[in-house]
KOLMI-447044 format. One line per field, with one value per residue (C-alpha): residue number from 1; residue in one letter; x, y, z. Coordinates in Angstrom, 3 decimals, always signed. Layout:
# residues N
i [NUM|...]
aa [a|...]
east [X|...]
north [Y|...]
up [Z|...]
//
This chain:
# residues 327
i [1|2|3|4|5|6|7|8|9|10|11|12|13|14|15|16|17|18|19|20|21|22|23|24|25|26|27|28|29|30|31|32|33|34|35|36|37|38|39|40|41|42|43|44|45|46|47|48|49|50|51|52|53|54|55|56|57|58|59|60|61|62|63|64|65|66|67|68|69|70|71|72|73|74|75|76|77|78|79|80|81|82|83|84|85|86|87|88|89|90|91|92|93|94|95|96|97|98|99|100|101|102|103|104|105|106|107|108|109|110|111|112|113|114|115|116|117|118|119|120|121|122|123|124|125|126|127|128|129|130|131|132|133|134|135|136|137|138|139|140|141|142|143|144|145|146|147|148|149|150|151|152|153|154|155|156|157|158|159|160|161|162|163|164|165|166|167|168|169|170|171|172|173|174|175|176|177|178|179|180|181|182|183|184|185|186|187|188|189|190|191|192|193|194|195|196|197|198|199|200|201|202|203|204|205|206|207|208|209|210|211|212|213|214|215|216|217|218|219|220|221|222|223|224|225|226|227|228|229|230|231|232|233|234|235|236|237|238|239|240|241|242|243|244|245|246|247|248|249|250|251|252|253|254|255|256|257|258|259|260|261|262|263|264|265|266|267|268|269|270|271|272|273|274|275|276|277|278|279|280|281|282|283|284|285|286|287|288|289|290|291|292|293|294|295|296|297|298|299|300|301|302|303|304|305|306|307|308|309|310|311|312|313|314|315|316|317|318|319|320|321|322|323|324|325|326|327]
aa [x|x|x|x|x|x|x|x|x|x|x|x|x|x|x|x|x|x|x|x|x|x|x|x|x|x|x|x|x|x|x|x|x|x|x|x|x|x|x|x|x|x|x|x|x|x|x|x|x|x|x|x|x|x|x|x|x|x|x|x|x|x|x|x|x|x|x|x|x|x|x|x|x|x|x|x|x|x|x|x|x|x|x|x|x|x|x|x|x|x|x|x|x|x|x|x|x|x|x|x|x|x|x|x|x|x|x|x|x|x|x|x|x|x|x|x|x|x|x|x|x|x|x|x|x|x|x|x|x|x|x|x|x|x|x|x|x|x|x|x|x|x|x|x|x|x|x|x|x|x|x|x|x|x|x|x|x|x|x|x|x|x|x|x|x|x|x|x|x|x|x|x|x|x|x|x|x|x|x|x|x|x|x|x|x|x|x|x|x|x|x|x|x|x|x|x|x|x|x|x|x|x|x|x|x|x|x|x|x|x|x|x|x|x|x|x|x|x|x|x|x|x|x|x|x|x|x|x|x|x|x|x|x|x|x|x|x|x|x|x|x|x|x|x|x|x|x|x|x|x|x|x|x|x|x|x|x|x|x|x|x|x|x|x|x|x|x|x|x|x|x|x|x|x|x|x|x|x|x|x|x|x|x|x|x|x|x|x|x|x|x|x|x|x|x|x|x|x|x|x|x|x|x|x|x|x|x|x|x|x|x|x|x|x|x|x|x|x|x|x|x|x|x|x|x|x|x]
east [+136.065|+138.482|+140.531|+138.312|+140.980|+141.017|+137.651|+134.081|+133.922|+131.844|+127.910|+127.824|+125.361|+126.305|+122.426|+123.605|+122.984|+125.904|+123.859|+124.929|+122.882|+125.005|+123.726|+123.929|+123.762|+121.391|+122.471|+125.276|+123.009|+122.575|+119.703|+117.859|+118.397|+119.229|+120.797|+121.508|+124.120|+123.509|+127.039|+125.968|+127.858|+126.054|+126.631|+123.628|+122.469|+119.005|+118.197|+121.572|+119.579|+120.413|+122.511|+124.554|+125.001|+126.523|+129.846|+129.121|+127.596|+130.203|+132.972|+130.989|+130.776|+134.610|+135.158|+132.745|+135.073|+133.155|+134.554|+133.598|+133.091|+132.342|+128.638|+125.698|+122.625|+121.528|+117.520|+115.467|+111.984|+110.515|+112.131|+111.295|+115.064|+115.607|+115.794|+116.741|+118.680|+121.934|+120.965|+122.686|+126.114|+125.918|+125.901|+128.848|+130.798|+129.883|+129.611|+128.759|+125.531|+121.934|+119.456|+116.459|+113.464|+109.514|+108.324|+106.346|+109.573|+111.806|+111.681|+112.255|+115.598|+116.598|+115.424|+115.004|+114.535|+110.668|+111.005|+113.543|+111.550|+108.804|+111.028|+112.288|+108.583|+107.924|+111.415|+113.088|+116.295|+116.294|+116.425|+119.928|+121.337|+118.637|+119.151|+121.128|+120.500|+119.845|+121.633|+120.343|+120.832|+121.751|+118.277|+119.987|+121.031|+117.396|+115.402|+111.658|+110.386|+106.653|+105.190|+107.160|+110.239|+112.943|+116.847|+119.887|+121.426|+123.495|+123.489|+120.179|+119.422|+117.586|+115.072|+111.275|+109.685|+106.005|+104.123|+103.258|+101.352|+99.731|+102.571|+103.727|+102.522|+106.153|+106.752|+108.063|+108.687|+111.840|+112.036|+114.934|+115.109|+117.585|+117.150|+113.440|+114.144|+111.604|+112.732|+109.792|+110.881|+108.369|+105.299|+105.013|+106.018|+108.993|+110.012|+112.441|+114.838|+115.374|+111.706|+110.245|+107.593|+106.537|+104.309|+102.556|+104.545|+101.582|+103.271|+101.124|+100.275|+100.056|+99.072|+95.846|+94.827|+92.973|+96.146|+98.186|+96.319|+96.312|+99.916|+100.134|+97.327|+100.288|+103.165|+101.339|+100.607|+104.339|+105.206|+108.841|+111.442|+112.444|+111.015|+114.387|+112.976|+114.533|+114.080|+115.448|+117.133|+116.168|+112.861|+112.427|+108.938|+107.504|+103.482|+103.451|+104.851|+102.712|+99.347|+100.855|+101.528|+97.668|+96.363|+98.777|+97.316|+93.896|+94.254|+95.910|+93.880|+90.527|+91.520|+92.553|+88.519|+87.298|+89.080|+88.001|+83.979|+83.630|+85.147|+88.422|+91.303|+94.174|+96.120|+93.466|+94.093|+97.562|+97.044|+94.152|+96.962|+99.605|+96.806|+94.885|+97.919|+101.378|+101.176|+101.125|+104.708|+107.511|+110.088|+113.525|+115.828|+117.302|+120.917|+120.033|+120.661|+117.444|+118.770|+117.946|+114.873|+113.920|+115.080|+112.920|+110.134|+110.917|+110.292|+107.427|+106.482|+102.748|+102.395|+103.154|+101.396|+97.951|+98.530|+98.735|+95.898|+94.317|+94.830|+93.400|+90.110|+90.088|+90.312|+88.301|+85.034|+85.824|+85.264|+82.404|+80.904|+81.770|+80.025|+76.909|+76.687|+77.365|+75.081]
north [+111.156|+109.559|+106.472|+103.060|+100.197|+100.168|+98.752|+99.313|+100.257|+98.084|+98.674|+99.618|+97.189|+96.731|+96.665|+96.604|+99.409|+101.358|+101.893|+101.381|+101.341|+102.739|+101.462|+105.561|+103.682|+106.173|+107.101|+104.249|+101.236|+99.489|+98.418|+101.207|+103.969|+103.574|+105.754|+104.908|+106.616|+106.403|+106.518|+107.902|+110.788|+112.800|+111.230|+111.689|+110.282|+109.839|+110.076|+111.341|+110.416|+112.237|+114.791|+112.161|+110.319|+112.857|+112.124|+107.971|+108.839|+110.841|+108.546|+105.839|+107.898|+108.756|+105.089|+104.435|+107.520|+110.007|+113.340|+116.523|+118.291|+115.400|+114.705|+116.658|+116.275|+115.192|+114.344|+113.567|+112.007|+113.950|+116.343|+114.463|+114.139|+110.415|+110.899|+114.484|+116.046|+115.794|+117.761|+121.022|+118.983|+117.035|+120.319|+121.877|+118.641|+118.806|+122.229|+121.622|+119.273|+120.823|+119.788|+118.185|+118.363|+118.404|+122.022|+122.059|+120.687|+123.282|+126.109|+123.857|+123.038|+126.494|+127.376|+124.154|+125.988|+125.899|+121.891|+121.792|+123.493|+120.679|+118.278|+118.952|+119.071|+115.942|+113.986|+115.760|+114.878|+111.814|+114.090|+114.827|+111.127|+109.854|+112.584|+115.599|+118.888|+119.981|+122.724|+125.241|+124.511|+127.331|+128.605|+128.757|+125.835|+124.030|+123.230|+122.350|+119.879|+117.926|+115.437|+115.136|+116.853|+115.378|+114.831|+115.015|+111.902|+112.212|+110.473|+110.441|+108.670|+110.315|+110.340|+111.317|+112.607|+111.315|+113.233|+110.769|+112.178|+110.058|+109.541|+112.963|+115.983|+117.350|+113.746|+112.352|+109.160|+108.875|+106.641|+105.631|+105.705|+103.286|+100.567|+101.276|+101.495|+103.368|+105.214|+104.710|+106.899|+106.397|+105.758|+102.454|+101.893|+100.340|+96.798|+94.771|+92.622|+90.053|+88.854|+90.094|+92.342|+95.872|+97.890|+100.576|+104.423|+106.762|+109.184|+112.722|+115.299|+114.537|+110.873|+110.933|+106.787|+108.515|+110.101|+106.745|+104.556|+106.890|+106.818|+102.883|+102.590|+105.317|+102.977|+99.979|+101.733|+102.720|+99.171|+99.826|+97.007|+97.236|+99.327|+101.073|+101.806|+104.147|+101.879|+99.382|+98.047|+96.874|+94.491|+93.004|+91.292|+94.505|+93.663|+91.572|+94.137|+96.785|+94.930|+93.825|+97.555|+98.190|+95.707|+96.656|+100.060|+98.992|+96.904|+99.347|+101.840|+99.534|+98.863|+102.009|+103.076|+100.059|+101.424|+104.805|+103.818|+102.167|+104.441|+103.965|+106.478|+106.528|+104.049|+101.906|+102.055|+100.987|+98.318|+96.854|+97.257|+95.278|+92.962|+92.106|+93.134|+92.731|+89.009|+89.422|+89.876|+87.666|+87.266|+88.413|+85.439|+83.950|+85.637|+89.237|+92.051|+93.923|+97.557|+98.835|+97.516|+99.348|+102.357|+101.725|+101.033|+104.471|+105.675|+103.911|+101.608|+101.850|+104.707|+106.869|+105.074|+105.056|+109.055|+109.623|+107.521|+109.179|+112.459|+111.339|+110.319|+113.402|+115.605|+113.401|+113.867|+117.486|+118.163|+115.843|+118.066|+121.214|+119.564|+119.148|+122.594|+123.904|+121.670]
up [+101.560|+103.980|+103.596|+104.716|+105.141|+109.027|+108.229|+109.906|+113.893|+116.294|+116.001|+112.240|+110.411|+106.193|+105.078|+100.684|+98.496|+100.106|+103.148|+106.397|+110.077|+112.833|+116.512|+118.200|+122.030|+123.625|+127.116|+126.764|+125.685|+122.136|+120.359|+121.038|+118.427|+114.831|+112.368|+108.765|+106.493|+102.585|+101.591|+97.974|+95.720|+97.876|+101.372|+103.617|+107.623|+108.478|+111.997|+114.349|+117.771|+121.249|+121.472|+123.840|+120.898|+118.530|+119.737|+118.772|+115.349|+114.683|+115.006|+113.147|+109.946|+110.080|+109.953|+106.779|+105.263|+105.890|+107.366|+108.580|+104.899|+103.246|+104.442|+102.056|+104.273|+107.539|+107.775|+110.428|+110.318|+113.335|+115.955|+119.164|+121.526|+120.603|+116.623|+116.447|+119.866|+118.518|+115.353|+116.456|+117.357|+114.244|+112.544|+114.051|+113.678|+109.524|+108.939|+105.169|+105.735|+104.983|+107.678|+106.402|+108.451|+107.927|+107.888|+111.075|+113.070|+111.259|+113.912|+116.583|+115.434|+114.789|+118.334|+120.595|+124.155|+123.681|+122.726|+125.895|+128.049|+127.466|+127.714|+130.755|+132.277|+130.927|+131.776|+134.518|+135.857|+133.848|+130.497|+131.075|+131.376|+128.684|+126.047|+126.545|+125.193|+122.032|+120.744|+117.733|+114.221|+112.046|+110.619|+107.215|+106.779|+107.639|+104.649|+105.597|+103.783|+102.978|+100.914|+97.455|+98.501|+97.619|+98.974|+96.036|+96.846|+94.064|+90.670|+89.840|+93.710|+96.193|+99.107|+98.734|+101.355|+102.577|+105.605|+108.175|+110.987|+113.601|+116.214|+116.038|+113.358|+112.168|+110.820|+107.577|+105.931|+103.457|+100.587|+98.779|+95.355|+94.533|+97.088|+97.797|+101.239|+103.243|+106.521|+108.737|+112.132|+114.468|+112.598|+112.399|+116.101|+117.836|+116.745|+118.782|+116.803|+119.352|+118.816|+115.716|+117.380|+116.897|+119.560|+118.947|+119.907|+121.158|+123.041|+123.736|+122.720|+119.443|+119.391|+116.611|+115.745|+112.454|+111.145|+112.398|+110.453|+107.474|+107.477|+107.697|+104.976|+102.346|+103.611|+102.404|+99.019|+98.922|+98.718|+100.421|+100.358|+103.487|+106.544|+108.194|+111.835|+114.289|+117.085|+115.735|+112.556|+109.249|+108.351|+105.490|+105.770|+105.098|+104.652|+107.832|+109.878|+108.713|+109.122|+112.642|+113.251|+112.666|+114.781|+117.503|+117.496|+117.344|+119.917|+122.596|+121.468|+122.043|+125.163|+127.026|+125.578|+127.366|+130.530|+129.450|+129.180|+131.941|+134.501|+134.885|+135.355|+133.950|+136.331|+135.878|+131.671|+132.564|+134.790|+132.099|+129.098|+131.453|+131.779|+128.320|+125.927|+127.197|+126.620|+123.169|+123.346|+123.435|+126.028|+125.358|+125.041|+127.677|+128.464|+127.110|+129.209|+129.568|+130.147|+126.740|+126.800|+130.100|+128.008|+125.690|+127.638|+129.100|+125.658|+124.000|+127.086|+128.535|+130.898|+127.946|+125.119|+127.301|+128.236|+124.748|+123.779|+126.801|+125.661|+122.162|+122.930|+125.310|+122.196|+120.683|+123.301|+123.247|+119.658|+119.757|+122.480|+120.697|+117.656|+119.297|+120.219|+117.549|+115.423]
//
């Protein structure tokens, strides 16, 4: 590894353990995405964000000493653009790093323009200044992984992976073996630093509230030390956030069905959220910029949550119809 005496660049958090958080500033912004290196015998980065970012993450990881043949893996929780565009440029810049990735997001990396192509749809002209674009991964260096696969971390450490579907379905939860840290991605939501909450992230079109609360309740039965989210940063109170990660969920999802059964559309399931369940949140503090959070409100705020609840309970009605006629 390189040498480490001009010390540790500007948005690189020291969390113990030899593990590090380095702030990725998604489309120019902090506090919005998180990636963590595990500076072990085996170096490895969990989560390398946008594409845009690759450039920033790289840098960071120089400065902790670690250069371009130096890093073993690279994982990624899920393959949406936030946690995993830059995957292909992180890649190129350390040729020697496998790719970790759950098995159903594994072609996706190795041939993105069908992921792009969505993404475009679904972001348009902002997807260039928000995320970039993802470039392919070599397939061969991709190892697909699922529940009990593990990541040589070196010296007897290493990461565990746990399938966590419910926000999306090619998404995995990592433990650490030696601090008992557990890399959460997306699945237990997005929680803001600057007031201790966590909302719910329900984007579609795989958004299921079964498989989200199944993933909570194996979380909770981990027993993590820490929860080490994406968006953003380190939490230690670990059983308060996850039962406040529930009843977030419940309670969005609860309400966008009470818009749903009575009539409404979906404008009228966004206004009602804005309404009944924004309040729940704190303020930011006085004298914070509030660009990243409009980023992130971009990303996990409410028109998206309720279309992917929406598109839930769609599915939902549809296979209870289907059930009916078939029964």
């Amino acid at each position: 590894m390189g040498d480490t005496t001009g010390g540790v660049r500007g948005g690189v958090t020291p969390l113990g353990d030899e593990i590090f958080a380095i702030d990725t500033r998604m489309a120019g912004y902090p506090g919005i995405t998180s990636s963590y290196l595990i500076r072990s015998e085996r170096p490895c980065v969990v989560e390398v964000g946008t594409a845009g970012s690759a450039p920033v993450l790289r840098d960071a990881l120089h400065s902790l000493g670690v250069d371009a043949a130096d890093l073993a893996t690279v994982a990624v929780t899920h393959i949406h653009l936030d946690h995993a565009g830059g995957t292909g440029e992180i890649a190129r810049m350390f040729p020697r790093a496998e790719i970790v990735v759950h098995e159903r997001g594994a072609r996706h990396l190795a041939d993105p323009s069908r992921l792009m192509r969505s993404a475009r749809m679904v972001w348009g002209e902002r997807l260039d200044t928000l995320f970039g674009e993802m470039t392919p991964t070599e397939a061969a260096r991709i190892r697909a992984v699922d529940t009990g696969d593990e990541v040589d971390l070196g010296a007897g450490r290493r990461l565990t992976a746990h399938y966590s579907p419910g926000h999306a379905k090619h998404h995995v939860g990592l433990v650490d073996s030696l601090s008992g840290d557990l890399y959460v991605g997306d699945a237990v939501g997005v929680y803001n630093p600057l007031t201790g909450d966590v909302r719910p992230a329900t984007p579609p079109p795989d958004f299921d509230l079964d498989a989200g609360l199944g993933s909570l309740r194996l979380f909770s039965d981990i027993r993590p030390r820490r929860l080490l989210f994406s968006h953003f940063g380190a939490v230690d109170e670990v059983a308060p956030t996850l039962e406040r990660a529930v009843e977030e969920l419940r309670v969005w999802v609860e309400t966008v069905r009470e818009s749903r059964d009575t009539g409404g559309d979906l404008d009228h399931a966004v206004a009602l959220v804005r309404e009944r369940v924004l309040d729940r949140y704190r303020p930011l503090p006085e004298g914070v910029a509030g660009e990243s959070q409009q980023v992130l409100d971009i990303l996990s705020g409410v028109e998206g949550n309720v279309a992917g609840i929406t598109h839930w309970l769609d599915r939902v009605e549809a296979d209870r119809r289907e059930a009916e006629k078939t029964g």
